[in-house]
N, C-alpha and C positions, 0 to 999 in steps of 0.2 A: 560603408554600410549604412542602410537607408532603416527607418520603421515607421510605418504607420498605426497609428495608435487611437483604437475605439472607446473614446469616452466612457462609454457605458462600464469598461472594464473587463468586460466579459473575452473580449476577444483581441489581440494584437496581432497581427502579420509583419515580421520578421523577413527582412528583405536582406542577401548579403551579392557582394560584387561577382563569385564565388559560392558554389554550393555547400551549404557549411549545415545545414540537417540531412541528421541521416534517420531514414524507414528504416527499423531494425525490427528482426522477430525474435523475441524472445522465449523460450519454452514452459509457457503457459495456455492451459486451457481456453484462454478465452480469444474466441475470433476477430483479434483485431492485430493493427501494426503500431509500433510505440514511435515517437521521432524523438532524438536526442541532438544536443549540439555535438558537432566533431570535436575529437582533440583537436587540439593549437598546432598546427604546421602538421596535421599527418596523411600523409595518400593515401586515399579511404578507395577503394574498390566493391561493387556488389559483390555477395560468396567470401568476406573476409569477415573473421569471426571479429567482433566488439566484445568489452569487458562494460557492461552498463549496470549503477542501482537501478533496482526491481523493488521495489517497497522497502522492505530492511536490509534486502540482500543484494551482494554481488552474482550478477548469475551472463554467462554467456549468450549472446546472443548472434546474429548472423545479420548484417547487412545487406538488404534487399534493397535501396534506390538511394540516390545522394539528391538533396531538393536544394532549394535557394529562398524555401517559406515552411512555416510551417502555423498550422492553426493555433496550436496548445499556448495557453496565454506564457509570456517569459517568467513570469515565475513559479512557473508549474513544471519549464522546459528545462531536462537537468542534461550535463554532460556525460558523454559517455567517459569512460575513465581510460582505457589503452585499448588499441589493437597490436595482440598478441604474435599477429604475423603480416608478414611482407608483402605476401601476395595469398588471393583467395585460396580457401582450402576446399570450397563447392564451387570449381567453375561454370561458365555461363551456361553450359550443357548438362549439368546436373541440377542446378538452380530450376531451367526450364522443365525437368524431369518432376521433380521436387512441388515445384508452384503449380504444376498440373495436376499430378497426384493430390495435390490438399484442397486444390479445388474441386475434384472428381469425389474424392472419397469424402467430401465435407468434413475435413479437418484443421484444427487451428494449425496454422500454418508452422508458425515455431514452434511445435512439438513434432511438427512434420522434419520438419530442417534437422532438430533436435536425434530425432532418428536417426538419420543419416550419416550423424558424425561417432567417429568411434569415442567411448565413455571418458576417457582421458582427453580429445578438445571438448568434449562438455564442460569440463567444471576451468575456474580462472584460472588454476596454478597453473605455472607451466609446463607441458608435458616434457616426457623424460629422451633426449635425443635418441636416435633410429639407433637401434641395435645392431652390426655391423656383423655380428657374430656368427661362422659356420661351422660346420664340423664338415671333415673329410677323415679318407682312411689313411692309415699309416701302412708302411710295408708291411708291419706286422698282421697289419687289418685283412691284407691281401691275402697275406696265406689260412687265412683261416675262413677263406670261402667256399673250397673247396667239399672242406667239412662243417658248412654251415648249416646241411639241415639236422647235425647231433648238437646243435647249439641251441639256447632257451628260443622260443618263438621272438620274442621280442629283440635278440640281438643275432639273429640269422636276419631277418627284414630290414633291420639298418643294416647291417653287413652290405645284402643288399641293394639298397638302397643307394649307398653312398659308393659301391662300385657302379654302377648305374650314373653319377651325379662329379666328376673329378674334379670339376670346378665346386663345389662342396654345394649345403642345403644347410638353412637355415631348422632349430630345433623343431621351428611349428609347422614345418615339412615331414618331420621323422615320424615312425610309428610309434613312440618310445617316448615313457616318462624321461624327467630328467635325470632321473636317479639311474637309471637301465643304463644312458648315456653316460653319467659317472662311470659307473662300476667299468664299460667298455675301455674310459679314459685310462682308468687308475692299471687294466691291462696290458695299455699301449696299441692296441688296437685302432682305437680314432682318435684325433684331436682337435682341439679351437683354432683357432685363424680369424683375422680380422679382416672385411672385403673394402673395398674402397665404395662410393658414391657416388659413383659416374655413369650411369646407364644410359643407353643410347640402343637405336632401333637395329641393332646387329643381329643377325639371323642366328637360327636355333637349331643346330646338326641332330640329325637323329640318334639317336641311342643304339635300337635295334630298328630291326628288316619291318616294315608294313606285313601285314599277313596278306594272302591273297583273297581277293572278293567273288563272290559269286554276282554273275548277271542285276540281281534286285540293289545288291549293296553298291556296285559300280555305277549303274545309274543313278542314283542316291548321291555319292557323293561328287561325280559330275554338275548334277543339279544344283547342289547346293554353292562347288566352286564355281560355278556359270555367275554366281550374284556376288559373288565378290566387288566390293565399292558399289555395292547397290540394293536397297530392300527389298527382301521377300521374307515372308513368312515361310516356314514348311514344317507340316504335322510329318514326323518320321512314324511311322505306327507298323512296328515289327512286331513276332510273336515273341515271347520271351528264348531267346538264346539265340536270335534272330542274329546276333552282330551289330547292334548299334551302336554300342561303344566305339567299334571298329570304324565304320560310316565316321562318329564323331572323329577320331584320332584321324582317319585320312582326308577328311576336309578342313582338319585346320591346319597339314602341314604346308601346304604353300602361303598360307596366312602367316604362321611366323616365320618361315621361312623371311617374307616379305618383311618381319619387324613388326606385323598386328598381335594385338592383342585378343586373347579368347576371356570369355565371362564364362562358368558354367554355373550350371544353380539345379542344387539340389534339395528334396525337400527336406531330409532327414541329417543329421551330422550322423549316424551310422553310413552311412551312403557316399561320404567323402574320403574315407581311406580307400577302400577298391577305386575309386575313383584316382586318385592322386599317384594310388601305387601303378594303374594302366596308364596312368600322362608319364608319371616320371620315367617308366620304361622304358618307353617310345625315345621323349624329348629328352636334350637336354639344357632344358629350363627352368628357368627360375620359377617355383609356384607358390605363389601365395594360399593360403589354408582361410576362409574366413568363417566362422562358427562358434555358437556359443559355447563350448565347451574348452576355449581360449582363455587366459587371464587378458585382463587389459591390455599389457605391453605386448603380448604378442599379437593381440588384433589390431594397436596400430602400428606395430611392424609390419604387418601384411597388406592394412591397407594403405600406407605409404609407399611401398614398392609396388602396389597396380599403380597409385597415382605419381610415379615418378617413372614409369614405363619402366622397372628392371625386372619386374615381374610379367614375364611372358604368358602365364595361363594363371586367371583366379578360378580358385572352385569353393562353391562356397552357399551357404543355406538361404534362407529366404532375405534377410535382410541384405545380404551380399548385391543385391541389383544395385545400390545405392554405392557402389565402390566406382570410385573415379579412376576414367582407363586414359592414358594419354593417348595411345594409340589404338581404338578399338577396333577390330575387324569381324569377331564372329560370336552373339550370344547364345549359348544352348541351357534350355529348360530340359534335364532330365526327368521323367516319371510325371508330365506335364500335368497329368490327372490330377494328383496326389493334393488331397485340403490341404495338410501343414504347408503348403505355398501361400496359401493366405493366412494373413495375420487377424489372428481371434480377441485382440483385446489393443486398448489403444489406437494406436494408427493403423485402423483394418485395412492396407493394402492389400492387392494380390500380386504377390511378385511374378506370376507366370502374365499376366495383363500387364504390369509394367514394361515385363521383357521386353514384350512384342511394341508398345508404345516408343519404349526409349529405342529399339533398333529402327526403327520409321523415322526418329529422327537425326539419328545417326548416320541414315542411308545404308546401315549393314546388314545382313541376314542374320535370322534368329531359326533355333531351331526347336520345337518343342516335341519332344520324343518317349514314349510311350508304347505298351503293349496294349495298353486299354486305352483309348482317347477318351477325354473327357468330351460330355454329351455339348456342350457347349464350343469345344475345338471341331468335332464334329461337322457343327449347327455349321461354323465358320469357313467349312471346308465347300459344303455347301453353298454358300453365299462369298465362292470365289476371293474371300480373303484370306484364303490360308493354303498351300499349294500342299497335296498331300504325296507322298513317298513310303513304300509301301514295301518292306521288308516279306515275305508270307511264310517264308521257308526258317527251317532251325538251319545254325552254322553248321557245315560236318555231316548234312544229310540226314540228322537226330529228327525222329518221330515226334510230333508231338504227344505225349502221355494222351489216354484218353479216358474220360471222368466217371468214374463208378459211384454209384448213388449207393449209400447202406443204409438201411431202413431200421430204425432202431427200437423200434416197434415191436416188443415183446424178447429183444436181446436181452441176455445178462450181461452186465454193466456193473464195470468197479474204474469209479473216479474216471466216466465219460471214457476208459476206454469199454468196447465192445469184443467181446468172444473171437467175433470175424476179425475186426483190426488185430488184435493181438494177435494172429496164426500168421496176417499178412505179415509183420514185422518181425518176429520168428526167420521167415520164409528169405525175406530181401537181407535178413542179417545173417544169414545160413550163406547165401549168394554172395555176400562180404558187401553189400551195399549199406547205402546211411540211408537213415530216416530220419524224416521233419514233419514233427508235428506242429498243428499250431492251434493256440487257443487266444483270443483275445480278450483274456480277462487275466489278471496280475490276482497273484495275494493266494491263500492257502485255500479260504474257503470264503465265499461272499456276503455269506450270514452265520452270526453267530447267535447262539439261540434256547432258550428254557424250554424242554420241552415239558415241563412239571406246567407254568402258565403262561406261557408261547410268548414270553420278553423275547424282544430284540434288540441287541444291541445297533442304535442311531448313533451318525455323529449328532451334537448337540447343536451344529449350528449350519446345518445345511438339512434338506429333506430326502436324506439318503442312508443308508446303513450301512455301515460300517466292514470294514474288510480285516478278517482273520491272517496275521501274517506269521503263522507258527513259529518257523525259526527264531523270530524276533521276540515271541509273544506280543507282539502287540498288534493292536484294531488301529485301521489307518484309514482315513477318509478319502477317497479318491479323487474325489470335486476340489477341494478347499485345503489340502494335507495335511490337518489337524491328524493326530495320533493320540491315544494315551495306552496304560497296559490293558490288555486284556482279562475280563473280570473273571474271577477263579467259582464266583457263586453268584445267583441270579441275584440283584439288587431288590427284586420286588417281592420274591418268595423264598430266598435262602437256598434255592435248588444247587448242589454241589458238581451236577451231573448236566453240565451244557454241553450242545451240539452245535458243531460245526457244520453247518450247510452248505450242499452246493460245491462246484470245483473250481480252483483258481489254476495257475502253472505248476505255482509252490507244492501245489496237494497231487497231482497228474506228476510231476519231477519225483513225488514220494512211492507214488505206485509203479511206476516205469523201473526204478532201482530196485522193487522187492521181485518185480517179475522177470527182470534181466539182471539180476546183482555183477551179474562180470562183464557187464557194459558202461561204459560213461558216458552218463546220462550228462546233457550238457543245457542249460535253462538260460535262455538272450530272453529278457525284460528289463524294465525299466528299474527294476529292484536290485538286480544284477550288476546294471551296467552304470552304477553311479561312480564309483572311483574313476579317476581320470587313466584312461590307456586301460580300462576293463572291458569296453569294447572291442577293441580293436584285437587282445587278446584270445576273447571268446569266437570271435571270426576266428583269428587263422587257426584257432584249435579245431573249428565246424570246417575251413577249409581243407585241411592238415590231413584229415580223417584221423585226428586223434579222440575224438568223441563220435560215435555212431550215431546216438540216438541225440537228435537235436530237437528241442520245442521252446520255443518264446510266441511272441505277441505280435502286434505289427512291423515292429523293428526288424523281425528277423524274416518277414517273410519278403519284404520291399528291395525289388533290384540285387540283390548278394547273389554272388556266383560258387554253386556251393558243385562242382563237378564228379561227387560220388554219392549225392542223393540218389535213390532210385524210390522212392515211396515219401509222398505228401498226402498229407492226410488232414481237414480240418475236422476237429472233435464236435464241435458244434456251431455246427450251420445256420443253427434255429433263430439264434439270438440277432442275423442279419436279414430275416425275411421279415420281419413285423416289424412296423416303426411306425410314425405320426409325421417322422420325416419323409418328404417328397424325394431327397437321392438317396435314401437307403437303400434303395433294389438296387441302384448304378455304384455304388460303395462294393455293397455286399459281391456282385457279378464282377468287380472290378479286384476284389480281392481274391476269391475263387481264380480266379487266371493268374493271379500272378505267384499266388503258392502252388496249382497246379505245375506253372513253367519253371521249379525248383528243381523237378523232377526228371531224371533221365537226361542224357545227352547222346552222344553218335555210337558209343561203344556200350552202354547202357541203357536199354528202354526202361521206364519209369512209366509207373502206377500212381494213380490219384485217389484219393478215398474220401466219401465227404460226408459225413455221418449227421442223419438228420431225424426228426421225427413226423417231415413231412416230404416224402417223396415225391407226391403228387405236384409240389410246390411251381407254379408257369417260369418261374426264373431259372432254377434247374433246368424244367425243359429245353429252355431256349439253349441253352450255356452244351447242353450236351448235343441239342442236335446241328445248332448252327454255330455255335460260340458264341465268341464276344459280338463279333458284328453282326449277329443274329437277334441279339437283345440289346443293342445300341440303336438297331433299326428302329424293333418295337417299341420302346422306350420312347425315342425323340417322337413317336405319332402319340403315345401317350400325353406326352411334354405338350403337342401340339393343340389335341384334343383340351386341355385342360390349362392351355394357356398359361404354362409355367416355364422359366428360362429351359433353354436360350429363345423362348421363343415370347419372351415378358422380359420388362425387369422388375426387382425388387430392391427396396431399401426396407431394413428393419430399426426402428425406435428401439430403445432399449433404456431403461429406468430405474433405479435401485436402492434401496434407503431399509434403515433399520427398522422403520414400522412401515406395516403393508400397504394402511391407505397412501402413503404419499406417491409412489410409484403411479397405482392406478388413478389417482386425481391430474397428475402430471402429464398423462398420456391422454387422459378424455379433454384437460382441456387443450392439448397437442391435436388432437385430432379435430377439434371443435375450430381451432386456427387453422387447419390444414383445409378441412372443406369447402369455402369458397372459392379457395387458389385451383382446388383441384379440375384439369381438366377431364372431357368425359369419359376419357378412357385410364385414368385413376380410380383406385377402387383402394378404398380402406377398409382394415380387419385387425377389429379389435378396440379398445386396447384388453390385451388377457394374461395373466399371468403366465409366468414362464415354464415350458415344464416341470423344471425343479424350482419351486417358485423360492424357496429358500439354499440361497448358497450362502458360504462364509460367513453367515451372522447376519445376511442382507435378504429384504424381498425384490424379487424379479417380476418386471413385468412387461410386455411389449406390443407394439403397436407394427404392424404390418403396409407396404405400401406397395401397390403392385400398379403396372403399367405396363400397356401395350408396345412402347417404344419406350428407350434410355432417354430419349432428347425432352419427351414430357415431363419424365419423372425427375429428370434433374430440373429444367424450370421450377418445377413445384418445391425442390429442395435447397434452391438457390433462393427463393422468400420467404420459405417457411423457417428453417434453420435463425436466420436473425429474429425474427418473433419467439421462437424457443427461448432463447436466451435472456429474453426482455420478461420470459414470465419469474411472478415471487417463488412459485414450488419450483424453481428450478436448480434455486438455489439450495434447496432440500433432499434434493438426489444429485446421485448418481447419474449421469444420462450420457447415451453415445450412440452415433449412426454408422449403421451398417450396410453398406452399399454392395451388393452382390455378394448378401452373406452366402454360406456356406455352413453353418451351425445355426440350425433354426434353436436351439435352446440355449 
């Protein structure tokens, strides 16, 4: 080993026979790479996780490059302490996925990597070995299938399930807490069993029969199997009941068939059991589950069985793109539209733009599938990068519902239901159908309120009011989820006699039950569905038709296949036609269709209801006389007119700190570094605070950056971004960039 040494002191380079520094990312904020010496005698690999001090701490990191110099003088340059494993745990093809993504979306890289790995190889201990553990049925189990729909919901579906699966399923496959799973044990019904560790690319016998396709779904998945061992993109864009599922299931059966591996990515973790329950039916494969409604150990149980190939199909929510497949052959983006695909805080990815990225380099098809295309997939379709497949027909020869406007205009009205919806609901429950209402606002009432001197109850640390949650008594914040109890007397005038304003689910779930009392009323929100295996529950009671009258929030209107709806109905419309946001109208019209296609199927036509107080409103029109692709037209000539994506980009600055000036100082002089760089078809706006300029105790405020093309506006963010970092108020906020946001607030 060789050094040359700068008198000055300032600098030494560090020469070895042998690469012996390693480029390590560590997960920290800031945009740089650290170099450390190797341990003494260890085979270092890029994608192999390092144990390195970080100032006081031991903290994880990820090796990015092995060098033979490094700048940092030798006694500044510390050693790394172990590598925890043998071989990489981010191969070369995730790394590249990974280092693209944090260049794309201007993010420190080690917190990008950081992402990526499941919570237990973040931190130094050692994680807990692979849990080998299944359950299968017992003889016992067997006979009590027969009589499984007299059985609790929860243990007819594993019943199920695990006849469906004879080579067994791991717990974080099941529909069922563990305890549901006890109770079946302590019956003798199902047992544990230990699998072996050997997986290899053996094919995947079917379970049951393919259904048969009609003409639109057959060409579909021809299409799709023609690109096997080769990229394409393809927008699947059926109408809701269309069969896409189906399309999905029979194009990847010659894929595992062959030993490939399927990714599916969904936006929502509601949207993964229907999901799991239609693969496991089919297949019989190993499926890994990955979503945050997992403990640690079982998320990297799942994602070590994608990245050891014994897991033949992962399905799984937006972070899921980042799962290592050994064998990849087919990615599908479910409900591709859908924001919760992008990530709103930290590493703003969008996993539906990753998809399509990582299958390009992959060489495999992706599929991104939808009843409403987003205006963007669209744009894409158009500009020949995207091959589109086109479902038009419902499965079964079923009607599409079609959209009845109710003008609410001078209706009586109790708790947003109207005179008219109430006779319809009467009427479809006389005919033995379900109904689904939907409102998208959670909590009992939205304001609560003196009417003695018109107090309202604010959170105290954001610029919003607070939400009345009856049951609970308590006001809960919806931004920030600060709660306290609910005040029994006004604070400012001793008033004893407060009002409840305004409707949430909670208050709509109250009047539904005094006007149908011998109905079960059944409420999917996020209120609802926080115990673990509470979702899952409430579906197959909306499936079951053991509750008639269904009403939640987004959750319950997104992809679920609820087959005795015949009446959908949104309560209020209003609250989607007015915004400051440029995709409100495409949200709003995006959500209209896809509660609309809850409704009716082949043996039952279905009724839509959409209660507003503005009939005249252009987006209704479009939506009732041409539909969705009637108002996707109009829309994107909008989009064009006004030079907003897909036909722009945008990046958003974003600023935050306990006192107000320091945001907006941070952003003028962001913008004041930004103007030179900018070329002339950048355009800055702003800096302005943020809608709700006050969240969680912090002010918000942001800076806007729009651009005729992506290739300028990264230039501009590829110079500007290190100047950011070099200012003093930077160190004073909060600050983070937003590359093809999707939440303008």
């Amino acid at each position: 080993m060789s050094r040359t040494v700068d008198r000055t002191g300032e600098k030494i380079l560090i020469m070895a026979d042998k690469p012996q520094i390693l480029e390590v990312a560590v997960p920290s904020p800031l945009f740089r790479r650290f170099d450390y010496r190797a341990p003494d005698d260890a085979p270092v690999k890029p994608g192999m996780r390092v144990i390195v001090p970080f100032g006081s701490r031991k903290v994880v990191g990820v090796v990015l490059a092995l060098r033979d110099h490094s700048d940092v003088p030798p006694a500044r340059l510390k050693t790394a302490d172990a590598l925890p494993d043998r071989a990489p745990v981010l191969d070369a093809e995730l790394m590249q996925l990974l280092k693209w993504a944090a260049h794309y979306y201007h993010h420190p890289i080690g917190e990008a990597l950081a992402t990526a790995l499941p919570v237990l190889l973040r931190k130094p201990e050692p994680p807990p070995v692979p849990d080998r553990q299944r359950w299968r049925l017992t003889e016992a189990g067997c006979k009590q299938l027969p009589d499984r729909l007299k059985r609790a919901v929860r243990q007819a579906q594993v019943l199920v399930e695990l006849a469906s699966h004879p080579q067994g399923l791991p717990r974080a496959a099941l529909p069922a807490a563990r305890s549901v799973l006890t109770a079946m044990e302590e019956k003798g019904w199902i047992e544990r069993f230990e699998t072996s560790d050997a997986p290899g690319p053996t094919p995947h016998a079917l379970n049951t029969e393919p259904h048969p396709l009609n003409t639109a779904q057959r060409q579909a998945v021809e299409s799709i199997s023609a690109s096997a061992g080769q990229y394409n993109a393809f927008l699947l864009e059926g109408v809701t009941g269309s069969g896409k599922t189906e399309v999905y299931l029979q194009a990847i059966t010659p894929l595992l068939e062959a030993g490939q591996q399927i990714l599916v990515l969904v936006p929502e973790i509601g949207l993964t059991p229907q999901l799991v329950e239609r693969f496991s039916t089919r297949f019989a494969a190993d499926i890994a589950v990955l979503h945050s409604g997992l403990n640690d150990r079982e998320r990297l149980d799942a994602w070590r069985a994608a990245a050891s190939g014994q897991a033949g199909i992962i399905i799984g929510t937006r972070s899921a793109i980042f799962t290592p497949l050994a064998r990849p052959g087919l990615i599908v983006v479910d409900e591709e539209h859908d924001a919760s695909l992008k990530q709103q805080d930290g590493f703003r990815y969008s996993a539906r733009d990753l998809a399509v990225w990582r299958a390009r380099q992959l060489d495999i098809p992706v599929v991104l599938g939808t009843a409403t295309p987003s205006l963007e997939s669209l744009f894409n379709v158009q500009q020949k990068r995207y091959r589109k497949l086109h479902l038009p027909e419902r499965a079964g020869s079923a009607a599409t519902p079609p959209l009845k406007i109710l003008d609410l205009r001078g209706q009586p009205m109790r708790s947003l239901l109207s005179t008219s919806l109430l006779e319809a609901i009467r009427e479809h429950l006389k005919n033995h159908g379900q109904v689904l209402l939907f409102l998208n606002r959670r909590g009992y009432a939205p304001v609560l309120l003196c009417h003695n001197c018109g107090w309202i109850a604010e959170c105290r640390r954001c610029d919003a009011r607070m939400t009345l949650h009856h049951r609970s008594g308590e006001l809960r914040c919806h931004h920030c989820g600060s709660q306290r109890r609910a005040e029994t007397d006004c604070p400012t005038c001793g008033n004893d006699d407060l009002l409840a304003v305004g409707e949430g689910t909670e208050r709509i779930e109250q009047a539904l039950q005094a006007y149908f009392p011998d109905e079960t009323v059944l409420r999917i929100d996020r209120d609802t569905t926080r115990r673990k295996g509470s979702l899952e529950a409430a579906l197959a009671d909306a499936q079951s038709g053991r509750a008639r009258i269904l009403l939640g929030t987004q959750m319950l209107a997104k992809g679920h296949h609820f087959p005795n709806v015949t009446l959908a109905a949104i309560l209020d419309a209003d609250q989607g036609l007015f915004s400051a946001d440029f995709r409100a109208s495409e949200r709003m019209a995006q959500l209209i269709v896809q509660v609309a296609g809850r409704a009716g199927r082949a043996d039952k036509p279905g009724e839509v209801v959409i209660q507003t107080h503005f009939p005249e409103h252009p987006l209704l029109h479009q939506l009732i006389a041409g539909g969705y692709p009637a108002f996707a037209e109009a829309a994107l000539k909008e989009r064009q007119q006004a030079l907003l994506p897909p036909f722009a980009s945008l990046a958003l600055l974003r600023a935050e700190a306990t006192r107000a000036d320091f945001p907006r100082d941070f952003l003028q002089q962001a913008r004041e570094l930004a103007e030179p760089l900018c070329a002339e078809n950048v355009q800055l706006w702003g800096p302005v605070a943020a809608p709700m300029e006050r969240r969680a105790g912090r002010y918000r405020a942001q800076l806007m950056l729009q651009a005729d093309n992506r290739a300028d506006l990264q230039r501009l963010l590829k110079h500007w971004v290190p100047l950011l970092e070099r200012e003093k108020l930077a160190r004073k906020v909060r600050w983070s960039i937003d590359v093809d946001p999707v939440d303008m607030y």
